[in-house]
C-alpha positions in Angstrom: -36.0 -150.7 -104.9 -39.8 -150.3 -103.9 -42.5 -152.6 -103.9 -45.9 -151.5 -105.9 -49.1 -152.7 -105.2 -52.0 -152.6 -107.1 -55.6 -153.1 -105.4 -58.6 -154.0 -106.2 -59.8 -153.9 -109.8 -56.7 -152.8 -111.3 -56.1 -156.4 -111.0 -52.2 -156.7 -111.7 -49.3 -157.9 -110.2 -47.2 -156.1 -107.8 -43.8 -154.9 -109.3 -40.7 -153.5 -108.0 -39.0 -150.4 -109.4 -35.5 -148.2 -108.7 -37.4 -144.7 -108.4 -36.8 -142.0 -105.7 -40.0 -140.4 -106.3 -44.1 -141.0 -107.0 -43.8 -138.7 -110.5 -40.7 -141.1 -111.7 -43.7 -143.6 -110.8 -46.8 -141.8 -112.2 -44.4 -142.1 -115.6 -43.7 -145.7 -115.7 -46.9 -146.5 -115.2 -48.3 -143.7 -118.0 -46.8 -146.4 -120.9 -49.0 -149.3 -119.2 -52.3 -149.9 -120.4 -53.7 -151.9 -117.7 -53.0 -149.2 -115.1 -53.1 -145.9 -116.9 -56.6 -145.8 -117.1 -56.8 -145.7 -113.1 -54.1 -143.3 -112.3 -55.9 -139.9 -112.2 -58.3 -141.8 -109.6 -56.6 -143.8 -107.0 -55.4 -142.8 -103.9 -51.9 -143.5 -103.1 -50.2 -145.1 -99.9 -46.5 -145.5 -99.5 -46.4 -148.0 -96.4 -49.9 -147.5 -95.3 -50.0 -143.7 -95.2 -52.3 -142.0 -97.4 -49.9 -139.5 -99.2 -51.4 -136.2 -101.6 -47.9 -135.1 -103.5 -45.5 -136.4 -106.1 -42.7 -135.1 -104.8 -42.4 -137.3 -101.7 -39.0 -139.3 -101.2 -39.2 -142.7 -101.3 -36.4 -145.0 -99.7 -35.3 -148.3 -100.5 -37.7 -150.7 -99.3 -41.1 -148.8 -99.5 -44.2 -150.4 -100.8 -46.2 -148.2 -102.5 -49.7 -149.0 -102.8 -52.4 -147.9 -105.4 -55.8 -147.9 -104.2 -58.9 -147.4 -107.1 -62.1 -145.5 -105.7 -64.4 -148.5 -104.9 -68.6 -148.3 -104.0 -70.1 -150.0 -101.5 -72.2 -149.9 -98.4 
């Protein structure tokens, strides 16, 4: 089971999921309309690292985090 975070303005609760990979993820989250919108432009973290592929292996325990382009200065 992981842990997913989502920051910021996506503005939903966390969730946990059985998945062993971010594209098992990226289709879960495809069906939900509060979070579809954002996924082609946050960043993603699995425990802190910023990560740039799908196919990374996730292990039980990992807390993904989905982080939305914010502006600022």
């Amino acid at each position: 089971m992981v842990k997913v975070e989502f920051l910021g303005p996506i503005n939903k609760n966390a969730m946990e999921v059985e998945i062993t990979n971010l594209s098992e993820l990226s289709s879960i989250l495809k069906n939900d309309e509060q979070v579809s919108t954002w996924l082609e432009t946050c960043a993603v973290a699995i425990n802190d690292t910023l990560i740039s592929s799908k196919d990374v292996a996730l292990n039980d325990g990992d807390r993904i985090s989905l982080l939305p382009p914010v502006c600022g200065g």
